[in-house]
BASEBA-801983 format. One record per residue (C-alpha): residue number from 1; residue in three letters; x, y, z. Coordinates in Angstrom, 1 decimal. Example, Ala and Ser with C-alpha at 12.3 -4.5 7.8 and 13.67 -1.06 7.14 Angstrom:
REM residues 2
+-----+--------+--------+--------+--------+
: num : residu :     c1 :     c2 :     c3 :
+-----+--------+--------+--------+--------+
:   1 :    ALA :   12.3 :   -4.5 :    7.8 :
:   2 :    SER :   13.7 :   -1.1 :    7.1 :
+-----+--------+--------+--------+--------+
This chain:
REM residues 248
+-----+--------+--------+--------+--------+
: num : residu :     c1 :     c2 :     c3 :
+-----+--------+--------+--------+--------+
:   1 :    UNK :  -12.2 :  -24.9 :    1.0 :
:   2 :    UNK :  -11.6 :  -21.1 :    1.0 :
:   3 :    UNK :  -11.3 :  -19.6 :    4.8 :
:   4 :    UNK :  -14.1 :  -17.2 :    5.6 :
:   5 :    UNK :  -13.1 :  -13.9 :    5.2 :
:   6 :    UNK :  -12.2 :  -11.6 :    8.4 :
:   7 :    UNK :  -14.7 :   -8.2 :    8.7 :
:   8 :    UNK :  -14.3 :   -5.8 :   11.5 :
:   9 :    UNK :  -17.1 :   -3.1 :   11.9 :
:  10 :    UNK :  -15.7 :    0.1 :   13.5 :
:  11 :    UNK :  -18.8 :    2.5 :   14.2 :
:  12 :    UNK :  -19.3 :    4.5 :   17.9 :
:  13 :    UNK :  -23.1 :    4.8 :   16.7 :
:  14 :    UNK :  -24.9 :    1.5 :   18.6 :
:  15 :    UNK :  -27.3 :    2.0 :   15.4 :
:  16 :    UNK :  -24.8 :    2.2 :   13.2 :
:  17 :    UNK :  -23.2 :   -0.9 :   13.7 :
:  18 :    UNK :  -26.3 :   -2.8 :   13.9 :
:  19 :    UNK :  -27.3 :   -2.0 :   10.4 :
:  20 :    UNK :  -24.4 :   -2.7 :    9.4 :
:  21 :    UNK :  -24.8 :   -6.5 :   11.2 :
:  22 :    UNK :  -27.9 :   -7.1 :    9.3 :
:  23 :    UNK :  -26.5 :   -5.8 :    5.9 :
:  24 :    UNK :  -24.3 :   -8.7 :    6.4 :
:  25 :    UNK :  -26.1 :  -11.3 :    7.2 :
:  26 :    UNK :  -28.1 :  -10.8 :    4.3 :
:  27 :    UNK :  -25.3 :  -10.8 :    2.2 :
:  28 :    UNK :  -24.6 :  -14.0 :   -0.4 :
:  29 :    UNK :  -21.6 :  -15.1 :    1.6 :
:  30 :    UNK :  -20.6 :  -15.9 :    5.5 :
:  31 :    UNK :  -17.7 :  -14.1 :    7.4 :
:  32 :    UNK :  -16.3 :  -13.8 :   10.9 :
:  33 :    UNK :  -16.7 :  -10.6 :   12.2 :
:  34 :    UNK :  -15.3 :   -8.7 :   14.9 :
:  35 :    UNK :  -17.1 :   -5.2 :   16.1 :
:  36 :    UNK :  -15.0 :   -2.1 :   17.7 :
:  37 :    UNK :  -17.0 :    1.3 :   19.0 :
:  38 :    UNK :  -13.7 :    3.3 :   19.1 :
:  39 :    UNK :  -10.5 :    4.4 :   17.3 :
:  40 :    UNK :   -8.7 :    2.8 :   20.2 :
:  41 :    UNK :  -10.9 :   -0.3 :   20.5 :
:  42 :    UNK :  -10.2 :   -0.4 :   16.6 :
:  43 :    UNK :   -6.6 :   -0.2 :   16.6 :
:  44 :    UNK :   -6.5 :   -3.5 :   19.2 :
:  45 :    UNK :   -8.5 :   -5.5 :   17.1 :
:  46 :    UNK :   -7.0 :   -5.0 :   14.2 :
:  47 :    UNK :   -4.0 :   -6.2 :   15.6 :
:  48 :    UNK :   -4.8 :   -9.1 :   17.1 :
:  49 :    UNK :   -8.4 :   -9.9 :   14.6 :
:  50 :    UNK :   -6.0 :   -9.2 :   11.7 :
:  51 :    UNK :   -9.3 :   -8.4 :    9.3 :
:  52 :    UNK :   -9.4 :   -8.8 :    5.4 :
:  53 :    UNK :  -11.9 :   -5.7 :    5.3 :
:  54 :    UNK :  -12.5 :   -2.7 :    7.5 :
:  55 :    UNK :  -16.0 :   -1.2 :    8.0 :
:  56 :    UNK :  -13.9 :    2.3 :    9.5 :
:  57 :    UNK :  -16.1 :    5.1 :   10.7 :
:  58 :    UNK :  -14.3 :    8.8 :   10.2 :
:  59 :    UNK :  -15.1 :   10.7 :   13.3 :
:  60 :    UNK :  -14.8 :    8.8 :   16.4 :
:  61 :    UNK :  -13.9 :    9.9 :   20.0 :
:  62 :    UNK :  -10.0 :    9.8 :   21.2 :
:  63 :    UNK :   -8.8 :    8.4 :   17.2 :
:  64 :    UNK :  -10.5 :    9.4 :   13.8 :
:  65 :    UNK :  -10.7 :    6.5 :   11.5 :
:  66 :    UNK :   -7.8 :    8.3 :   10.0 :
:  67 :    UNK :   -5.8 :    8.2 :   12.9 :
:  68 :    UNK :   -6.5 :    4.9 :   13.2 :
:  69 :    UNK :   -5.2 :    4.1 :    9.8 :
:  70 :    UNK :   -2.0 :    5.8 :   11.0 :
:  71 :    UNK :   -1.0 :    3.5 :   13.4 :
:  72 :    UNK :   -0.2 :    1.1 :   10.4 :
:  73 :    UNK :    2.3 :    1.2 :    8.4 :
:  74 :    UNK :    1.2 :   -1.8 :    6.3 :
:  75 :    UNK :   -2.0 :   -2.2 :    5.6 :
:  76 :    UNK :   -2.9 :   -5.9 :    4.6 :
:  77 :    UNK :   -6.9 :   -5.2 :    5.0 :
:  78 :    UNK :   -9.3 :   -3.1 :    2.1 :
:  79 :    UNK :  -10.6 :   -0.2 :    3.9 :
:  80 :    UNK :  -14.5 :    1.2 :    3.3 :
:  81 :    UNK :  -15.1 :    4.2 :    5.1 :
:  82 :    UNK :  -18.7 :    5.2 :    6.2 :
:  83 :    UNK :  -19.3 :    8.2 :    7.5 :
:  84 :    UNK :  -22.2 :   11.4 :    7.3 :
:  85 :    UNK :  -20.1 :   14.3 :    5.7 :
:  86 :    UNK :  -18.9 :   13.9 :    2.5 :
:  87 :    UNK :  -16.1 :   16.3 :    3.1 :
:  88 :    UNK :  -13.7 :   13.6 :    4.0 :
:  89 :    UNK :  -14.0 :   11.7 :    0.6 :
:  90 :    UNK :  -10.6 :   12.9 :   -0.8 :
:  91 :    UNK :   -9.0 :   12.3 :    2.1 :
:  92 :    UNK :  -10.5 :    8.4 :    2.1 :
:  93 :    UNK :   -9.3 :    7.4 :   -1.3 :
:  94 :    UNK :   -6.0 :    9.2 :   -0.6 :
:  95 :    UNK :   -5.4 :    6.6 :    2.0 :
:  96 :    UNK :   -6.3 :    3.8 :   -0.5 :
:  97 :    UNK :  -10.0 :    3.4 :    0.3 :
:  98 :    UNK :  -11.5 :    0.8 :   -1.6 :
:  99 :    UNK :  -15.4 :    2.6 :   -1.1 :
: 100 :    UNK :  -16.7 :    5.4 :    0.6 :
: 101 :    UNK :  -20.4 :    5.0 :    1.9 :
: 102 :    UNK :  -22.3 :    8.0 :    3.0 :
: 103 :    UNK :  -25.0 :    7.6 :    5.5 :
: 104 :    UNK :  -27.4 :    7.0 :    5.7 :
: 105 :    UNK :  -26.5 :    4.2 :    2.8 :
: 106 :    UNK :  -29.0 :    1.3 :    1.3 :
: 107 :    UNK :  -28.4 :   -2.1 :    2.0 :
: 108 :    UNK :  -27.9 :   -2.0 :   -2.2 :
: 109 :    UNK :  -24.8 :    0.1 :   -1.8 :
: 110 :    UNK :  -23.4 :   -1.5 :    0.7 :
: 111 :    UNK :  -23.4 :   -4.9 :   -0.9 :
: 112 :    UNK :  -21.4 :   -3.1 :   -4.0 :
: 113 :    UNK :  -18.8 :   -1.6 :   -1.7 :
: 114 :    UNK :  -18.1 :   -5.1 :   -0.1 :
: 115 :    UNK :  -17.9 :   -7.1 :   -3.5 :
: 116 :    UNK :  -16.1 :   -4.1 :   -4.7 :
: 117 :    UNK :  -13.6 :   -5.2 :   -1.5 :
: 118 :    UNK :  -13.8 :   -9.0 :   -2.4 :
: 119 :    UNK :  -13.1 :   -8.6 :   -5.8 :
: 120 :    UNK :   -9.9 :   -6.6 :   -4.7 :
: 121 :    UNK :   -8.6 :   -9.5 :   -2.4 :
: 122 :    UNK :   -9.3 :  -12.2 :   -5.0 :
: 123 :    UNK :   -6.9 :  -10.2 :   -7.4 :
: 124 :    UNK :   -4.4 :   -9.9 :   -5.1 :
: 125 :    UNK :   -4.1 :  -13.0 :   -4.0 :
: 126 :    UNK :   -4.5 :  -14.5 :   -7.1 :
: 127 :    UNK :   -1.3 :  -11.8 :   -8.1 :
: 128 :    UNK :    0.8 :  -12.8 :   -5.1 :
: 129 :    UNK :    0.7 :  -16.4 :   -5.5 :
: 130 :    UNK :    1.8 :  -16.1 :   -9.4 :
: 131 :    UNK :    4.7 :  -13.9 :   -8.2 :
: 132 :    UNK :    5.8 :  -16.5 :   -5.2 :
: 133 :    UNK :    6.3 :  -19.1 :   -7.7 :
: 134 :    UNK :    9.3 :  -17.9 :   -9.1 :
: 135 :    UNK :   12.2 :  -19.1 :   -7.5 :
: 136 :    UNK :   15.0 :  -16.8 :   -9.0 :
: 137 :    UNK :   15.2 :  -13.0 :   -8.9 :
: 138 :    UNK :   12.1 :  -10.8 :   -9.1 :
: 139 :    UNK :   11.4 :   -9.6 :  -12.8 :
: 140 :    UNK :    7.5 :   -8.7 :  -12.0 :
: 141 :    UNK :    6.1 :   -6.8 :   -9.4 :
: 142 :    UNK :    2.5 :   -6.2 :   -7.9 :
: 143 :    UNK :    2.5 :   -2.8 :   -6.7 :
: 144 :    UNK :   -0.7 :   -0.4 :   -5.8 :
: 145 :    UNK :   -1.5 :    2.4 :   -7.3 :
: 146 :    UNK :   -4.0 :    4.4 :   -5.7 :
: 147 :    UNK :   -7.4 :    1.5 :   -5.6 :
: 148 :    UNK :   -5.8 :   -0.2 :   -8.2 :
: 149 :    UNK :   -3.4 :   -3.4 :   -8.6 :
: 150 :    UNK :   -1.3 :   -3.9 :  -11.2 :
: 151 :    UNK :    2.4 :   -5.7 :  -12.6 :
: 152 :    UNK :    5.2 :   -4.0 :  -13.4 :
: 153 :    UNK :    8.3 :   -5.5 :  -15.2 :
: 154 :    UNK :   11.7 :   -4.6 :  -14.3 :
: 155 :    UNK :   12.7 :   -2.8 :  -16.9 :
: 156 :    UNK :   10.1 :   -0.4 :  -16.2 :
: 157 :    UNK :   11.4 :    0.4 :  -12.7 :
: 158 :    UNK :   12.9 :    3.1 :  -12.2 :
: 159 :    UNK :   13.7 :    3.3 :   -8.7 :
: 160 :    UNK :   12.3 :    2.9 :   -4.9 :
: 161 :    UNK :   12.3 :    4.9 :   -2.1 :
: 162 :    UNK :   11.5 :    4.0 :    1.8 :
: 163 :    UNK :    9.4 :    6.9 :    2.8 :
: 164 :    UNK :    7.2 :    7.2 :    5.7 :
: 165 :    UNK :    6.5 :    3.4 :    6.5 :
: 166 :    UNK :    5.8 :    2.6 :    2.9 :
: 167 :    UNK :    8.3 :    1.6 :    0.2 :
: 168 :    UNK :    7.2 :    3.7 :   -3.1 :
: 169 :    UNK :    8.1 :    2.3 :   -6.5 :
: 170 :    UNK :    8.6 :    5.2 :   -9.0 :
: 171 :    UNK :    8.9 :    3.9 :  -12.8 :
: 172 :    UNK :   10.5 :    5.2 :  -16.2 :
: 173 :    UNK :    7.6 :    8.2 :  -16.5 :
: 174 :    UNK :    7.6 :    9.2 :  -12.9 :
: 175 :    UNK :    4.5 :    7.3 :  -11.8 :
: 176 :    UNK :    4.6 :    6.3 :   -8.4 :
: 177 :    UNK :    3.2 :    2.9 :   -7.0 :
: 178 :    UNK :    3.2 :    1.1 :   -3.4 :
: 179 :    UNK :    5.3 :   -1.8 :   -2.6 :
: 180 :    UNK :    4.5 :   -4.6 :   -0.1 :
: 181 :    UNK :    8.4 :   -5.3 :    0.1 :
: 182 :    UNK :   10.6 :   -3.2 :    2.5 :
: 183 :    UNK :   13.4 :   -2.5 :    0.7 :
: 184 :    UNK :   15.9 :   -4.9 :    2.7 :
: 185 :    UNK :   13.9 :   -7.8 :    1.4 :
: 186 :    UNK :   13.3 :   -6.2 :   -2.3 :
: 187 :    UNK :   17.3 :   -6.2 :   -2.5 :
: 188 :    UNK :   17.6 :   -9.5 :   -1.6 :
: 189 :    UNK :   15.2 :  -10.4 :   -4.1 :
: 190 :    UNK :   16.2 :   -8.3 :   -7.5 :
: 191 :    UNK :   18.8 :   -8.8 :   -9.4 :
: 192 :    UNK :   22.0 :   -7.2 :   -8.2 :
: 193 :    UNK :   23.4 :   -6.7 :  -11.4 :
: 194 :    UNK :   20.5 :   -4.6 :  -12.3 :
: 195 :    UNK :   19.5 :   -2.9 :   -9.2 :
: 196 :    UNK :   21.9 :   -1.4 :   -6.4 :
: 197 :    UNK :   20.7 :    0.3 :   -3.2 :
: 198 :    UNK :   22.9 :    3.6 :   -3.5 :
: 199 :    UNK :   21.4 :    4.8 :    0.1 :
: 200 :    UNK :   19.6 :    3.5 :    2.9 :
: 201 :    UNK :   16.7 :    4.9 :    1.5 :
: 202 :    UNK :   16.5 :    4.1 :   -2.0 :
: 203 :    UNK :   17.4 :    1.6 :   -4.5 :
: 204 :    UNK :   18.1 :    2.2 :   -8.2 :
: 205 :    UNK :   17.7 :    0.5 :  -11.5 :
: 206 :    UNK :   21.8 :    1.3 :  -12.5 :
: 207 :    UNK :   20.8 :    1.6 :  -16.1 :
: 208 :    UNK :   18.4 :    4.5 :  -15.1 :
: 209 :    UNK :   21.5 :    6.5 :  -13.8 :
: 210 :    UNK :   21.8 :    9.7 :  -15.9 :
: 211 :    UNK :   24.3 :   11.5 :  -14.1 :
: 212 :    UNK :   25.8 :   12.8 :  -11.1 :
: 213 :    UNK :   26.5 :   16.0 :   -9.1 :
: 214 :    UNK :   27.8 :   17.0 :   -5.7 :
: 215 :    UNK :   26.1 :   19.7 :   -3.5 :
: 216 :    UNK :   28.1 :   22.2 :   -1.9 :
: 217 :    UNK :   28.0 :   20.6 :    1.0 :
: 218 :    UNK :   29.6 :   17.4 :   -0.1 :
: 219 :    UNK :   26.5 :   15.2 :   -0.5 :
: 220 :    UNK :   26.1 :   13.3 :   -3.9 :
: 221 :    UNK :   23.1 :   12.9 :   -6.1 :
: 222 :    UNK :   22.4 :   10.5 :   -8.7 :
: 223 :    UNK :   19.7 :   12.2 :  -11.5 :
: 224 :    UNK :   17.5 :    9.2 :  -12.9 :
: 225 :    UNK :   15.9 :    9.1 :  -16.6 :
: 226 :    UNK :   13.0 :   10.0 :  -15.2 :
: 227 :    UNK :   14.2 :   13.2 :  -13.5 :
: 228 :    UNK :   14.6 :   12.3 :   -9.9 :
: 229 :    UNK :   17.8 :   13.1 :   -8.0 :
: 230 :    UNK :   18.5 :   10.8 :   -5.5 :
: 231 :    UNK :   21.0 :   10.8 :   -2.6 :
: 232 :    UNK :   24.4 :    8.5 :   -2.4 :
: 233 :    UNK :   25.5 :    7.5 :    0.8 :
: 234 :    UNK :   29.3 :    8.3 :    1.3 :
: 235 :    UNK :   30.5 :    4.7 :    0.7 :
: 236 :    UNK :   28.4 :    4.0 :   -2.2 :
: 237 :    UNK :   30.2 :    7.3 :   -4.4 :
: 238 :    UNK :   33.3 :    4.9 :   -5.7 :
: 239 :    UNK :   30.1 :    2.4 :   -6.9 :
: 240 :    UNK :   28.3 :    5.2 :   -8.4 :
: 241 :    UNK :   30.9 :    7.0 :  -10.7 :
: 242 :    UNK :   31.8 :    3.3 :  -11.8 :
: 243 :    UNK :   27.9 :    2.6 :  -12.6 :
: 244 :    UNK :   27.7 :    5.8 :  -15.0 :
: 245 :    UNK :   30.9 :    4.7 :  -16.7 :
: 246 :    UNK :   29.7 :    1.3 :  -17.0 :
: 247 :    UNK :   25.7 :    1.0 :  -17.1 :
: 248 :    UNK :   24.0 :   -2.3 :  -16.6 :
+-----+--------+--------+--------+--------+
C-alpha cells in the first residue's frame, strides 16, 4: 500500500490557508497535512514533518518563503509557491519550483499544480529505485535540471563541483544539473579509474582533462573539454600531470 503523501501548507493569511484546506479535501486523493503561519513556524516543521510537497507563501513576516527555502541545503520536498505578485515568478522557478499559483487561484488550478507535484515524485522515485539496484559503480545518474529529471551516463559527465550546499554536475556541453550525492559519497560510488576528485571541491571525469597551467601564484588548473578550468589541490599536481600523459 503506498504511504500517504506528506503536505505542509505555509500561508500567514488565516483565509488563505483555509482555501487551501478545502482545495484538498476535495482533491482525488488523501494526505497528511501539516499547516505553518510563518517562515519560522515553516522552517520547524519541515524539519521535523519532513513533507513531500510545500504549499510556501512568498512574503511572510520574520522569513520570506525564500528565506525559508534557504535554510536547506537539500531539498527532498516539490515546492509550489502561492503568492499575489507575480514579480517573484523568476525568482520561484530559479529555486526549482515545481508551480507557481497566483492568487487569488481556482480550485481547477490548484489541482494541476499538485498533480503536476505528484507526477514529479512518482518519477523520482521510480528513477531512484532503478539506480539503487545496481550493486557496482555508478554508470547512470538522476540529476535535476531546473523542474526537470533526467539520466545521465557517465561518459557524458564531465565534471562536479560542491558549490554552495549543492553538488552541480556539469556535462560534455557545459550544461549544468543538480546532484543528490555529496561529493564524498559520489567518489565512493564512481569508478575510480574513471573519475578522480583533483580538489576538495570538485571531481573530474580524467578523460575530460585537456590540459594544464599554473597561475602566477602557484595554484594549478586543470582545463576540461568543455572549457572549465578547475583547481588542483597541491597534493593532487604529481596525479594530474600523470592523468594528461596517460588519459583514462
Amino acid at each position: 500500500m503506498t504511504k500517504a503523501k506528506r503536505i505542509l501548507l505555509v500561508d500567514d493569511e488565516p483565509l488563505a490557508l483555509k482555501r487551501l484546506r478545502r482545495y484538498l479535501q476535495e482533491y482525488r486523493q488523501t494526505f497528511l497535512t501539516e499547516e505553518a503561519m510563518s517562515g519560522i513556524e515553516a522552517v520547524e516543521k519541515i524539519k521535523t514533518f519532513k513533507p513531500d510537497i510545500i504549499f510556501l507563501d512568498v512574503e511572510m513576516p520574520a522569513l520570506s518563503g525564500f528565506e525559508v527555502l534557504q535554510q536547506f541545503g537539500e531539498r527532498p520536498f516539490q515546492i509550489i509557491f502561492q503568492t499575489a505578485y507575480d514579480e517573484f515568478a523568476i525568482r520561484a522557478f530559479e529555486e526549482h519550483a515545481c508551480a507557481y499559483l497566483l492568487k487569488p487561484f481556482s480550485i481547477e488550478q490548484m489541482h494541476k499544480a499538485l498533480t503536476h507535484a505528484l507526477t514529479q515524485i512518482t518519477n523520482e522515485e521510480t528513477l531512484r529505485s532503478l539506480l539503487s539496484q545496481q550493486t557496482d559503480n555508478l554508470r547512470r545518474l538522476t540529476v535535476k535540471q531546473g523542474n526537470r529529471l533526467r539520466v545521465i551516463e557517465e561518459n557524458d559527465i564531465c565534471c562536479f563541483i560542491s558549490r554552495d550546499h549543492y553538488t552541480c554536475l556539469y556535462d560534455n556541453d557545459g550544461r549544468e544539473a543538480i546532484v543528490d550525492l555529496s561529493l564524498s559519497r559520489l567518489i565512493e560510488r564512481l569508478d575510480q579509474k574513471v573519475f578522480y576528485q583533483l580538489h576538495r571541491n570538485n571531481i573530474v571525469r580524467v578523460s575530460a582533462i585537456n590540459s594544464l597551467f599554473t597561475t602566477k601564484d602557484g595554484t594549478m588548473y586543470v582545463e576540461l573539454t568543455n572549457k572549465m578550468q578547475l583547481p588542483v589541490s597541491r597534493s593532487n599536481k604529481k596525479k594530474a600531470r600523470r592523468f594528461l600523459s596517460n588519459p583514462a
